[in-house]
N, C-alpha and C positions, 0 to 999 in steps of 0.2 A: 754415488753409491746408495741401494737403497737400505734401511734400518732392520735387516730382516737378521743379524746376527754380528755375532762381531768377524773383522777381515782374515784373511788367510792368507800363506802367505804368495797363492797366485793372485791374490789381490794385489797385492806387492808388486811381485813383478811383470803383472798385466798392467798396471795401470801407476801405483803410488811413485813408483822406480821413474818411470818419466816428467809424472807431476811436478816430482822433486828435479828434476833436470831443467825442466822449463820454466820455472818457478826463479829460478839462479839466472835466464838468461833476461837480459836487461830489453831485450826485443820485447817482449810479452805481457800483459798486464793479464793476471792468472787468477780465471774465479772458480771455485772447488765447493761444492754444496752436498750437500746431506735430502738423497729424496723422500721424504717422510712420505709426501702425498702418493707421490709412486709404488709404495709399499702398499698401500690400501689398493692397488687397482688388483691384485692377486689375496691381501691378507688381509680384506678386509672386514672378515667375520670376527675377528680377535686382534684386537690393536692396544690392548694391554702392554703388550713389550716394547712399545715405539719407543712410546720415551727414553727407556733404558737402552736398548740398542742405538738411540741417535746419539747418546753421551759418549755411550762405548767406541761407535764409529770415531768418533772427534776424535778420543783420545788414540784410537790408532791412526788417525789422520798423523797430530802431532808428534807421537812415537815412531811414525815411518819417515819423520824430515820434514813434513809441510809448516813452515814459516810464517804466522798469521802478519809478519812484518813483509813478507815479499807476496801472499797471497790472500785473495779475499777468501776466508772459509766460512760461509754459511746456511743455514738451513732452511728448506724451500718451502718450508709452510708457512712462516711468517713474513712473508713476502707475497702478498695479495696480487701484487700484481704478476706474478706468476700467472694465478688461474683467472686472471683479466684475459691478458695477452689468448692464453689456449681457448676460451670462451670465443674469441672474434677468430684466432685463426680456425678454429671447428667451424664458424658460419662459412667459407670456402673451400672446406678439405671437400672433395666428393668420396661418399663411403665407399666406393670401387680401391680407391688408393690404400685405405685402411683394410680392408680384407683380404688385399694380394699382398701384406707383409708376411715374409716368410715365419719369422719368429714369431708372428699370434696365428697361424696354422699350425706352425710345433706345437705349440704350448698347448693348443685345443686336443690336440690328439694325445700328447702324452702326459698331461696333468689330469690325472684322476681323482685326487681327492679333493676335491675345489671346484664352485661355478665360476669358470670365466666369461659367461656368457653374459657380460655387463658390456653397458660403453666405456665406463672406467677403463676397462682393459684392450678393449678397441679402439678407444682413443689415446691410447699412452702414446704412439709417435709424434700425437700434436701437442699433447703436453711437452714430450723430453722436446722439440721444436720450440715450444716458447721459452723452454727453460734455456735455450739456447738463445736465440734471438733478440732475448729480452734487451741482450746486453749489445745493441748494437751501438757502433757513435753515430752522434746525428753526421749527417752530410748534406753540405750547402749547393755545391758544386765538386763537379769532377768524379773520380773514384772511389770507393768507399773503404775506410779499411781493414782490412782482412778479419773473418772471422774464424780463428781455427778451433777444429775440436779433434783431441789427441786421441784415436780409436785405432782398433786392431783392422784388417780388412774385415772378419767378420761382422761387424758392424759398422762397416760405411755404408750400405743398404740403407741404414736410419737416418743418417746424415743426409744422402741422396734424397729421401723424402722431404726431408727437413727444405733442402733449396726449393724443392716445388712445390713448398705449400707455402713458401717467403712470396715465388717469383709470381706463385696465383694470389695471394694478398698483393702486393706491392702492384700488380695489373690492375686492382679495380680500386685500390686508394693511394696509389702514386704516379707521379710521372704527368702529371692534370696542366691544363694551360688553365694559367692563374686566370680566375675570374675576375679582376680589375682592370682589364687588359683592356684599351679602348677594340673600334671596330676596326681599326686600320692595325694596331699592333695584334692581333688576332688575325689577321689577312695576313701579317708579314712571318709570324707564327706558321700558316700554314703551309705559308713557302719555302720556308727552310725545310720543312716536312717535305714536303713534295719535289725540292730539286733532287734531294736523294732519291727518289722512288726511282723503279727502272725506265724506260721509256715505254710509253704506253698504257701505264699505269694512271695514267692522274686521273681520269671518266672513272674508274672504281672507287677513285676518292675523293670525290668532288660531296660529299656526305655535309649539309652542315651542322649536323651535332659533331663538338670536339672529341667526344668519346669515340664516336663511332668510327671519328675519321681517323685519330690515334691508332684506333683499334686495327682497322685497315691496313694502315702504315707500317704497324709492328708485322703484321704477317707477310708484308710485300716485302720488308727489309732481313727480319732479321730478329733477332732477341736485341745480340751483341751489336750491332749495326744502330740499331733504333735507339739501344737505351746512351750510347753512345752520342747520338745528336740530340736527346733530351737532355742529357748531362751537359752539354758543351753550349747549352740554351736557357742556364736559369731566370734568366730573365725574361722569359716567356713561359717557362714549364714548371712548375716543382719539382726534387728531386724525386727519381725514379727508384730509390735508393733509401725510402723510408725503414725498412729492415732490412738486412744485410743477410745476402747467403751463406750462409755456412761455409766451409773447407774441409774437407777432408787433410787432418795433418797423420798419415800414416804411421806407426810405428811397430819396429821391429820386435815380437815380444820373445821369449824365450817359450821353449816346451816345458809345460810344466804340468805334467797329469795328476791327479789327487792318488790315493793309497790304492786302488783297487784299480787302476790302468786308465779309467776312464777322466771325463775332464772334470778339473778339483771344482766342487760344487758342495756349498754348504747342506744343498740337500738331498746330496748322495751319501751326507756322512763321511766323507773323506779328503777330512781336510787337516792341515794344520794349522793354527790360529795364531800370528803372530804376536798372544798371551800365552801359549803353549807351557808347560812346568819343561824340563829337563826329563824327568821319569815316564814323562805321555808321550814327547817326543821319543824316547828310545822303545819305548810300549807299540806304539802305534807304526814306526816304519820298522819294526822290527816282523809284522806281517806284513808288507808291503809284497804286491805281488810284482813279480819277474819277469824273466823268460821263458815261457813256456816250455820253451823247450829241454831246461835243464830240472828235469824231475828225478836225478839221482847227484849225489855231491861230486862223483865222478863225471856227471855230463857237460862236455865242452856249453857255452852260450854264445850269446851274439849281443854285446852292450848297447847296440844300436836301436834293438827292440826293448831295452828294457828300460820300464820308467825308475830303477833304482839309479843308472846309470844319468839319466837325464837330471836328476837332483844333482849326483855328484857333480854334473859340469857347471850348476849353476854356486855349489856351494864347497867341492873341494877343489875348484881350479886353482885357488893361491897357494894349497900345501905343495910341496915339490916334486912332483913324483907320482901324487896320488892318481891323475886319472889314467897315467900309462901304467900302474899297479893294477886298476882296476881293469884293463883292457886287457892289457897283458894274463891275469890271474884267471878271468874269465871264460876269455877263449881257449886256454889250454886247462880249464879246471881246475888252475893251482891256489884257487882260493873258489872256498862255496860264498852259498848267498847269503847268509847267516853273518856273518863276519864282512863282506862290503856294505851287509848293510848297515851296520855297525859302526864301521868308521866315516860313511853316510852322515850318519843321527848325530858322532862328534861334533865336524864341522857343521853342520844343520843349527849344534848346540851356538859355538862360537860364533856365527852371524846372527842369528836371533838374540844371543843376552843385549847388546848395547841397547838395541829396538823396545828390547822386554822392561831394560831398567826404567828407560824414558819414560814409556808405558806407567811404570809403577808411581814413577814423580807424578807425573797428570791422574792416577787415581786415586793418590791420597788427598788431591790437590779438585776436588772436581766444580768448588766453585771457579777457581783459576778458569778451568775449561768452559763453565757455562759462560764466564766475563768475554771469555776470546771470542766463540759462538756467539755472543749474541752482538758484540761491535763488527764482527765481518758481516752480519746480518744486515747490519743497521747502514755498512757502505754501499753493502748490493744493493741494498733496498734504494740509497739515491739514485745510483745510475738507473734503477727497474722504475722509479717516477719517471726522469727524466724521457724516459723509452715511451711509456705510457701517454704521456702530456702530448707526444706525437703523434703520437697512434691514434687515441680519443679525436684530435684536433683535425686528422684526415678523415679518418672516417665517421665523424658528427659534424664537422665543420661549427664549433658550439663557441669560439672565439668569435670567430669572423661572423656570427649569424649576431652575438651579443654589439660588438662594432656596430654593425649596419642598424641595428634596434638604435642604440646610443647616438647614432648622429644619423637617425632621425626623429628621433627626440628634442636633440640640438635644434634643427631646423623648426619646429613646430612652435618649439617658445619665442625662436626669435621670433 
């Protein structure tokens, strides 16, 4: 989430509502960050409020159910190697892939009071990409395992990018026939390569640079085919498998429109904020617009268009009765809008307080908050080394260049 305000509660049930789901399942080891830096690619003429908004976020992190004992929660600015990682994946993205993303064409056309016309903003998919990938596990051999990221369909798009800017990194610094390799296990290397090829293929690949002939080989095979006889061959190849692609883990979200019909957006102004009072909630969906079509107290509606009704299923399904009151009342006019929406804003009330209390404990409490912030900071930040030490080491080779310096060093004294 980036620090541009505090959450709402389609933040809730877009995103926090699953968090806290996956978060409980023992499959998953679940990292949850705060993007500060992401906030500057649009806000960053005035970043006075960061701070204040990344504390506020946490504590609705915590207040919504995230667990700093079952998930990592940290914040992505003090985590360097965040913008390590997106520096080396930008030396591979081509700018073609960055300009046909649909949401930085939206955003050019319909953000008016703002220059987007930075790379900051043009390169957010490589950022949210490394902030993604950062965390991948090493792999020696075989499969790698799974990287999921819990999005709506409208943003698998980003994800989709994400795999092809891993699978054009991990092409030009993974998958290598190790350079120790005598000249006979390098021959025998190339013929694992080449029994797979189709017939008639081997004169196209008779190349003897190993990139070149790799390079060959993946096109004659396959993606899945190729990286498959790399993996099943460490002993002559590195893994192909230095960063992991992404997943797409889909999730089903509810409808959930903000006050004025449209989608609940901090900067439409129509939202409710899971710090809400009781008196703003009942203030505020008390204009809540309808259905159009009932512009007299006596005109039948239609609950299916309206976004009053779409709260009620999300928030008076457990009262007994309510939503076939509300369908019921509707359709025949036997209750106006004024008064469903009313009993709306109760239930609205009774699921928000336990979220609100919690809220209240973490804001009288806000060093509590910063201690949690900054030790899930301080876990991510090992596995983001770890990630790193990898990465630097393929594509500098500054280990193995030190080795080879060191014994021949050796050699010189003796």
């Amino acid at each position: 989430m980036r620090p541009t305000g505090r959450l709402h509660i389609g933040h809730y049930f877009g995103a926090l509502q699953n968090w806290v789901r996956l978060q409980n399942d023992p499959a998953y080891d679940c990292f949850y960050f705060i993007a500060d830096w992401h906030a500057l690619t649009s806000d960053y003429a005035d970043t006075s409020a960061v701070a204040e908004n990344t504390l506020q976020i946490m504590i609705d992190y915590l207040a919504a159910g995230l667990d700093p004992q079952k998930s990592v929660l940290f914040q992505q600015s003090v985590i360097p190697e965040h913008a390590e990682l997106h520096l080396l994946l930008s030396m591979v993205t081509p700018l073609g892939w960055l300009d046909r993303v649909p949401t930085y064409k939206e955003a050019l056309e319909n953000v008016k009071d703002r220059d987007l016309h930075n790379y900051g903003f043009l390169g957010y998919p490589i950022l949210q990409c490394a902030d993604i990938v950062i965390y991948s596990n090493p792999v020696l051999a075989g499969m790698p395992d799974p990287l999921w990221v819990p999005v709506g369909e409208d943003q698998a798009t980003h994800v989709e990018l994400s795999r092809e800017i891993v699978r054009r990194f991990n092409f030009f610094f993974a998958g290598k026939m190790h350079s120790h390799l005598t000249a006979q296990q390098k021959s025998q290397a190339r013929e694992i390569v080449l029994f797979a090829l189709p017939a008639g293929r081997y004169e196209g690949s008779g190349s003897d640079d190993a990139a070149v002939f790799l390079s060959h080989a993946r096109s004659e095979l396959g993606l899945v085919k190729y990286l498959q006889i790399i993996r099943n061959n460490p002993n002559y190849f590195t893994s192909p498998d230095l960063l992991t692609e992404p997943g797409v883990m889909l999730t089903q979200t509810p409808r959930i429109p903000g006050l004025d019909g449209r989608k609940m957006s901090k900067s439409y102004g129509n939202t409710i904020t899971l710090s809400e009072s009781d008196a703003d909630i009942r203030a505020k969906t008390k204009v809540m617009v309808t259905d159009p079509a009932r512009k007299r107290r006596t005109d039948p509606g239609n609950p299916d268009v309206c976004p009053v009704y779409d709260w009620h299923k999300l928030f008076s399904a457990e009262e007994p009765g309510r939503l076939e009151w509300v369908r019921q009342g509707c359709t025949t006019a036997g209750i106006g809008c004024i008064e469903c929406k009313a009993a709306m804003a109760e239930n609205l009330i009774k699921w928000i307080a336990p979220v609100r209390e919690r809220r209240v404990q973490y804001e009288n409490n806000p060093m509590r908050v910063m201690e949690i912030l900054d030790d899930g900071s301080k876990r991510a930040r090992k596995v983001a080394q770890g990630t790193m030490e990898r990465v630097r080491e393929a594509v500098f080779g500054w280990d193995k260049k030190r080795k080879a310096i060191d014994c021949t060093a050796g050699r010189a004294k003796a």
